[in-house]
C-alpha positions in Angstrom: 2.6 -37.9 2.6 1.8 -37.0 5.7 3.8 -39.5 7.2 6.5 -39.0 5.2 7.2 -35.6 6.4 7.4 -36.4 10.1 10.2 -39.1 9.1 12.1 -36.5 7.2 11.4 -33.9 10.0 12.1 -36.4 12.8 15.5 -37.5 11.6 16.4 -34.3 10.5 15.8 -33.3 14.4 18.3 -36.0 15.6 21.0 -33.9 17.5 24.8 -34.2 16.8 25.8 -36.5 18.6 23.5 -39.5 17.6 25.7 -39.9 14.5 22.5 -39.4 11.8 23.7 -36.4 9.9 24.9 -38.9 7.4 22.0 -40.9 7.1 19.8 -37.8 6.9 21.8 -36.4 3.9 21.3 -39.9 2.0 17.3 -39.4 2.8 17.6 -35.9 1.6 18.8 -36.9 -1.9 16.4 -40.0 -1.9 13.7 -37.6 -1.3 14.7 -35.1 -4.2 15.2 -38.0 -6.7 11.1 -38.8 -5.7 10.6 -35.6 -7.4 10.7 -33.3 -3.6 13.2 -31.1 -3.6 11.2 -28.7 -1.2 10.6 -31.6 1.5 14.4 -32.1 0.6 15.7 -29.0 1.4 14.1 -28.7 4.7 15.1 -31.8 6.0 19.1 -29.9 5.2 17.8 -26.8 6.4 18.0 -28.3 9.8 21.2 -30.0 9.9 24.3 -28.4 11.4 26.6 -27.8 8.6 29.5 -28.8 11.1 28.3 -32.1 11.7 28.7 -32.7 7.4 31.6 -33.8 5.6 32.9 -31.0 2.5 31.0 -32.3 0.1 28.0 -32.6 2.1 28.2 -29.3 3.3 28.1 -27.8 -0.1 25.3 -30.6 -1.1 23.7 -28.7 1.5 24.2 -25.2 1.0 23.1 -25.5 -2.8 19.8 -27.2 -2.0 19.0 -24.7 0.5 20.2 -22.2 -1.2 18.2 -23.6 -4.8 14.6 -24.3 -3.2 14.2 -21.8 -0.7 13.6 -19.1 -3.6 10.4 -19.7 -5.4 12.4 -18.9 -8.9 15.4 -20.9 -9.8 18.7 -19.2 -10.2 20.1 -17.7 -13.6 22.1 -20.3 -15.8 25.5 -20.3 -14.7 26.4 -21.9 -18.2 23.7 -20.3 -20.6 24.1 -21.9 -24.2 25.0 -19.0 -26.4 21.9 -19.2 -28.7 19.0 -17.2 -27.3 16.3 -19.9 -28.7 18.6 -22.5 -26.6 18.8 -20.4 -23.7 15.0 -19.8 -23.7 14.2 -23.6 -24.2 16.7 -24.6 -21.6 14.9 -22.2 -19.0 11.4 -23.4 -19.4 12.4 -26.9 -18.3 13.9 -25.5 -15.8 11.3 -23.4 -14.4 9.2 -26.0 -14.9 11.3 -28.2 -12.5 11.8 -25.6 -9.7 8.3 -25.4 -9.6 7.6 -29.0 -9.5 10.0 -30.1 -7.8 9.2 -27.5 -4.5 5.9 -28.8 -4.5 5.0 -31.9 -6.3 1.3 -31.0 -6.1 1.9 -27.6 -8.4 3.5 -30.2 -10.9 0.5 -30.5 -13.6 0.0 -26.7 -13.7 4.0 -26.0 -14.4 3.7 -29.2 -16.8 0.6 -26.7 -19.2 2.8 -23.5 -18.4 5.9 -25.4 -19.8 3.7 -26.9 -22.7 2.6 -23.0 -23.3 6.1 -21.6 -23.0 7.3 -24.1 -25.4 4.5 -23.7 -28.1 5.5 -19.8 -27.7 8.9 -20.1 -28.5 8.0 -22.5 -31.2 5.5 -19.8 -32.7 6.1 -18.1 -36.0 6.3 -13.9 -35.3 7.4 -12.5 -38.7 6.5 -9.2 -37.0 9.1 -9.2 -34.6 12.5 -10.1 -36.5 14.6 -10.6 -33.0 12.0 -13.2 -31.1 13.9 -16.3 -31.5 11.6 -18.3 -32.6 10.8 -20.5 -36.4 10.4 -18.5 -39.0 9.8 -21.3 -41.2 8.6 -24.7 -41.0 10.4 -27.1 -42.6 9.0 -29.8 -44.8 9.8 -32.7 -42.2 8.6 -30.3 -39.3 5.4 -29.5 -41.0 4.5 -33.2 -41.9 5.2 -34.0 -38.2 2.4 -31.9 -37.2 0.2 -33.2 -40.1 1.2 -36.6 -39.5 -0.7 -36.2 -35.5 -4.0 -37.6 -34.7 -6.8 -35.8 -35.2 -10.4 -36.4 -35.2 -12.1 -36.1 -38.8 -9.5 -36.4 -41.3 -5.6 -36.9 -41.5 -2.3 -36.9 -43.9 -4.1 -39.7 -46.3 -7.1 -37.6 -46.4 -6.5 -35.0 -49.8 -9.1 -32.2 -48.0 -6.9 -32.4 -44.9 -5.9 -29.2 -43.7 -3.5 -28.5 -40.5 -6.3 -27.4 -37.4 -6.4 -23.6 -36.5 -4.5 -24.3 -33.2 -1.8 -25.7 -34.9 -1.5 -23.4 -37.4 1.5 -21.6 -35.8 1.8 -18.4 -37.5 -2.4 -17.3 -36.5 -2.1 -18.6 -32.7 -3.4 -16.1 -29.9 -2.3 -16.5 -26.4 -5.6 -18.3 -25.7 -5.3 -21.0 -28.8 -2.1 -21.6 -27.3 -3.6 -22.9 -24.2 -6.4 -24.8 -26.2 -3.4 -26.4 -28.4 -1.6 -27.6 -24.8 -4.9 -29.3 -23.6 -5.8 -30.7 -27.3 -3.1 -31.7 -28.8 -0.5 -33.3 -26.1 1.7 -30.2 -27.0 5.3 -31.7 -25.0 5.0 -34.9 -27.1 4.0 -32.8 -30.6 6.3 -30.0 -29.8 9.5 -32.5 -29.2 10.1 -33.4 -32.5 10.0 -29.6 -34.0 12.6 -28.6 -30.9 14.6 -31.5 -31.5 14.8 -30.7 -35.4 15.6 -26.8 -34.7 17.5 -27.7 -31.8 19.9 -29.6 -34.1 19.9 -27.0 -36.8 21.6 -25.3 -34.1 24.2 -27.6 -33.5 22.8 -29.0 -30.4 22.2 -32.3 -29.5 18.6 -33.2 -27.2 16.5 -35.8 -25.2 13.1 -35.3 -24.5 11.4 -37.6 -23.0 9.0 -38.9 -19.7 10.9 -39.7 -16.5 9.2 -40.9 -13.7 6.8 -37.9 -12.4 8.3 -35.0 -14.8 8.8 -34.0 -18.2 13.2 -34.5 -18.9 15.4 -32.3 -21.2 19.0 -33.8 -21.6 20.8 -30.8 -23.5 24.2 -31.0 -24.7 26.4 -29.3 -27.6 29.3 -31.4 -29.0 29.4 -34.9 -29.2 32.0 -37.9 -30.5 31.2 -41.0 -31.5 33.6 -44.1 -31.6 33.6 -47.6 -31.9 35.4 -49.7 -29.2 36.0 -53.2 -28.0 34.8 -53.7 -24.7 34.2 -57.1 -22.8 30.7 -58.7 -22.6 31.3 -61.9 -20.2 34.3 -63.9 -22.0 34.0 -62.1 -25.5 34.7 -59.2 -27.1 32.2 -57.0 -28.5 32.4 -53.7 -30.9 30.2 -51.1 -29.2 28.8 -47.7 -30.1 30.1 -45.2 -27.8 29.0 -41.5 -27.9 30.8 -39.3 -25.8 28.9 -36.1 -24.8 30.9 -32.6 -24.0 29.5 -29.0 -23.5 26.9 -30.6 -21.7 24.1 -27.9 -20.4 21.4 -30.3 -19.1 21.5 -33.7 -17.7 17.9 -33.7 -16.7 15.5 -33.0 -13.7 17.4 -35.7 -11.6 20.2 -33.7 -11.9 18.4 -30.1 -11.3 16.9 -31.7 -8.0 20.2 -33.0 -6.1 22.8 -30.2 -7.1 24.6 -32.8 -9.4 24.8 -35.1 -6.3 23.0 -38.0 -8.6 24.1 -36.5 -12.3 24.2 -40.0 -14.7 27.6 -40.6 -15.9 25.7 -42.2 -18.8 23.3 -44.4 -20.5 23.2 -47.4 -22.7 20.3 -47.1 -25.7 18.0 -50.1 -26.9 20.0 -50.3 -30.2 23.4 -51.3 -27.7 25.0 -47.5 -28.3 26.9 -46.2 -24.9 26.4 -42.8 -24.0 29.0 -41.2 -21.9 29.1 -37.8 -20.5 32.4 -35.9 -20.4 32.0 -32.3 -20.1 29.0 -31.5 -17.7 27.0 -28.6 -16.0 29.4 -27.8 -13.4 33.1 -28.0 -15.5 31.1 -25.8 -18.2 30.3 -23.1 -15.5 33.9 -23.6 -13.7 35.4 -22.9 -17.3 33.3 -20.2 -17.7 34.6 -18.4 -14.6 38.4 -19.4 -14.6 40.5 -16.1 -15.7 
């Protein structure tokens, strides 16, 4: 680590004329996409803006801009469902946090796993938390369907464990239920569900050092010839528009390394059409 930092700092020293601005900006990004966008932003903090090209001047100024503040900046797109909005901004204070120093990243990992089994909390009480009011049958036997120790779904005396039970939850059980229970993993099928009941499409999932949301609201799906070697071959392709999240890789490189797309084990082609940045350039055209 150590070492690490007096490369980044070292080349970030190099003056104008030694032709590394370039090279420095490529390390920059590199560095984010190892999950350190704070090292990151440093090593930009240091450069000359007049030795960068355009685009590298504005990769610049939203990274420094981004990581210097210990809170990440409002949604420039928000999704206009307050339950979306809400889940959206966990991850993504989860990922500042994280991301400006990778040592801080378990303890935003249990405040994101708490924030989550919040929002997921039934509150008959308070009519305008947007939260679930009601399980549904598939959402319940997902939780019942968990591993737990002394009894299960096949067992007829099971019951669904105190922490679990999401309508008698106290802000303490909530952190017992994020050490006991793996709460991202058991959470992500419940979001996924109401997510969709929403009319939003979602990806949760592990990638590399940090928990990933993928978040995205229309979507078309088509199927098309494309060549594989010398044949043709009838392929699955989704194409994803009103796009709100394209994960943490995304978040930590200003859209510098955004994925165009992905391809799925079953063969399906995912390809994104409308992302982050043309939602929030819509947004603020007259």
């Amino acid at each position: 680590m150590i070492r690490n930092r007096i490369l980044i700092f070292a080349l970030a020293a190099v003056s104008p004329g030694t032709g590394m601005a370039q090279p420095s900006v490529e390390l920059a990004a590199e560095t984010a996409l190892r999950g350190n966008a704070g090292d990151a932003s440093r090593l930009l903090a240091r450069l000359s803006p007049d030795q960068l090209q355009a685009n590298d001047q504005s990769f610049r100024q939203c990274m420094v801009s981004r990581f210097d503040s210990r809170k990440p900046e409002p949604l420039s797109s928000p999704p206009s469902d307050p339950f979306v909005r809400d889940v959206l901004s966990a991850y993504q204070t989860y990922w500042h946090s994280a991301l400006r120093n990778p040592e801080r990243e378990p303890l935003a990992r249990k405040t994101l796993g708490s924030r989550l089994m919040r929002l997921a909390r039934i509150d008959a009480s308070n009519a305008d938390q947007p939260a679930l009011r009601n399980l549904s049958s598939a959402e319940h036997q997902t939780l019942r369907t968990l591993s737990f120790a002394g009894g299960g779904p096949g067992n007829p005396g099971f019951e669904l464990p105190s922490y679990l039970d999401l309508s008698k939850r106290s802000a303490m059980q909530d952190r017992q239920a994020s050490e006991q229970a793996s709460t991202l993993d058991a959470l992500s099928p419940l979001l996924r569900q109401r997510l969709s009941d929403l009319g939003y499409y979602s990806i949760e999932r592990e990638s590399g050092s940090l928990r990933d949301l993928i978040l995205w609201g229309k979507q078309t799906t088509q199927l098309q010839q494309v060549q594989v070697g010398n044949k043709p071959r009838e392929v699955t392709v989704v194409y994803l528009d009103d796009v709100y999240s394209l994960g943490w890789k995304d978040y930590a490189t200003c859209s510098r390394n955004a994925p165009e797309g992905w391809l799925t084990t079953t063969g399906s082609l995912y390809v994104v059409v409308g992302t982050p940045q043309a939602i929030a350039n819509q947004t603020s055209s007259p």
